[in-house]
N, C-alpha and C positions, 0 to 999 in steps of 0.2 A: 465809494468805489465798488464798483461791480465787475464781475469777470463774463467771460464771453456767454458760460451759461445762466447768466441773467442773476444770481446768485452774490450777495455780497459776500465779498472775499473777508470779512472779520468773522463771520459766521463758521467757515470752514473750521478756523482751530478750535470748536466745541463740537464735540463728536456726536453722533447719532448712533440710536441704536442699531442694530441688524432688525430685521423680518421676524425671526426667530425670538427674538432676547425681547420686540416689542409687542409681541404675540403671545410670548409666554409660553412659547411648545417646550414640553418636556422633552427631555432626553435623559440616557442611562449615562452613570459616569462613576467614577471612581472621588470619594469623598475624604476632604482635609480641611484641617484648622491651621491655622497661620496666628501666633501668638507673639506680641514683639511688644516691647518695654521703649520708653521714652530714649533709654541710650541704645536701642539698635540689636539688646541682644533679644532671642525668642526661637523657637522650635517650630518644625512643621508637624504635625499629629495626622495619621492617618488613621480614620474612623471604618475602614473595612478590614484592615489589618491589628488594627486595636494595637497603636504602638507608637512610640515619635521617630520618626524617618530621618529627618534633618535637624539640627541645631546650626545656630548663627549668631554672630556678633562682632562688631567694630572692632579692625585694629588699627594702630592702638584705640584703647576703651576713653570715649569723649571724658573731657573731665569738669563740661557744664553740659545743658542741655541744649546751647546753640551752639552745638558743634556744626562744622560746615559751612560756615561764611566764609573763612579764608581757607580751611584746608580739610577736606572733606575726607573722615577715616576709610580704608577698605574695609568691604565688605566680606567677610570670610564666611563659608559654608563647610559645615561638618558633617559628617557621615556619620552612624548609630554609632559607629565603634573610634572614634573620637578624631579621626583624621579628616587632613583636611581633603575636602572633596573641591570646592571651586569657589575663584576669587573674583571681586570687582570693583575695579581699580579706577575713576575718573582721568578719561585721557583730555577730554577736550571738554570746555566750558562753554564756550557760545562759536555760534547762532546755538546750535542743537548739543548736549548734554550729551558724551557719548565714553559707554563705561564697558570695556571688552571684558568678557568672562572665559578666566583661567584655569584650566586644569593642568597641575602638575608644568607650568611656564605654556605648554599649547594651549592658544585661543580657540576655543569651544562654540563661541556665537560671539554674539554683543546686543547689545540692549542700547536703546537713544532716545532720549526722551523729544518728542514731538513737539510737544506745545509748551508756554513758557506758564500755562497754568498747571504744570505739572498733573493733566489730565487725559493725556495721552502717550502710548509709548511704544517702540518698536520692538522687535526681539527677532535677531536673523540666526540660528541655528544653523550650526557646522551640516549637518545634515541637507540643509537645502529649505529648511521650513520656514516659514515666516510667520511669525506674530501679528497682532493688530490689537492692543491694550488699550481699551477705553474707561477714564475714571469719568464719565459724567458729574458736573456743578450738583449741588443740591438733592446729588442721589445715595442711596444707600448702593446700590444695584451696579455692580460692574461688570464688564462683557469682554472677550475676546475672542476675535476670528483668525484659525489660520488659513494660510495662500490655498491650501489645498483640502478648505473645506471642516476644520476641527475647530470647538466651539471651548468654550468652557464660560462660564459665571462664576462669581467670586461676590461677596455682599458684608458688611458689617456688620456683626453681632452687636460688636464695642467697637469705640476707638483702636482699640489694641488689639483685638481677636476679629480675625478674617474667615471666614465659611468659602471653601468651594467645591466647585462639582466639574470635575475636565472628564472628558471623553476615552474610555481606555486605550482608543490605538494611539494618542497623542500624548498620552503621561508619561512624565521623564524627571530628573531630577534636575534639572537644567530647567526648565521650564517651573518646577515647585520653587528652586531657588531664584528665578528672578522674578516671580508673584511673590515672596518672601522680602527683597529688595526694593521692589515698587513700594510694597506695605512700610518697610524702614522709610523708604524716601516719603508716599503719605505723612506718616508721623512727623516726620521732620520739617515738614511746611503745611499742614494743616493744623 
């Protein structure tokens, strides 16, 4: 099967890099760890502020490790001082995996996962911004692009501990908490 720009259409759902992420151009950015355990719970660590920002974990808490075949726990985000900060709740299951994030009962954005290889994802911010989350097959090296130009990279240390570098005008806690969510979902099918 080929599409009109000449290009087989199974190819598309395997992402490519940007210019930038396959060039290797530095940029400045604001630096975090992403630590998450086989059941979902783990903290976000911010390495300029020397401090943990976010905590997270499944509710209710899975009570084997393949949780999520039939009923897939929410994802709860906490703030330093132990409240809850923002939810993510599975609305729709197929074609496209689509989990609205809650603050306080108002939706904030929403996150959709793209591909069924769980290697790409969307993220539409209340704000108007748009995500572009790519897990590349076979990579350590993660990339995302927003609509209006904001970058970040994210890469594996471990399995379980995430390194990234996002862009200051585009850091949010919205945005740490669904690279927090991706890394639970990772976990959960890799």
């Amino acid at each position: 099967m080929q599409s009109e720009d000449g290009k087989h259409s199974i190819l598309k759902m395997f992402p490519t890099r940007p210019t930038w992420a396959r060039t290797r151009t530095a940029f400045e950015g604001n630096r975090y760890s992403i630590a998450c355990d086989w059941r979902g719970d783990g903290e976000v660590f911010s390495y300029d502020e020397n401090r943990v920002l976010l905590r997270f974990r499944n509710e209710p808490t899975p009570k084997t490790l393949m949780y999520g075949w039939i009923r897939l726990p929410e994802f709860v985000v906490f703030s330093e001082n132990g409240s809850e900060a923002l939810r993510f709740r599975r609305t729709r299951r197929l074609p496209r995996q689509l989990f609205p994030i809650l603050t306080a009962g108002n939706q904030v954005g929403q996150l959709v996962q793209t591909s069924p290889f769980y290697t790409s994802y969307e993220l539409d911010l209340a704000n108007g911004t748009k995500w572009k989350l790519r897990l590349p097959l076979f990579t350590i090296g993660f990339f995302g692009t927003s609509s209006d130009g904001g970058r970040l990279l994210f890469w594996l240390k471990s399995h379980r501990l995430w390194h990234l570098v996002v862009e200051p005008k585009y850091d949010s806690t919205v945005l740490l908490a669904s690279l927090a969510f991706i890394h639970r979902e990772y976990l959960r099918h890799g």
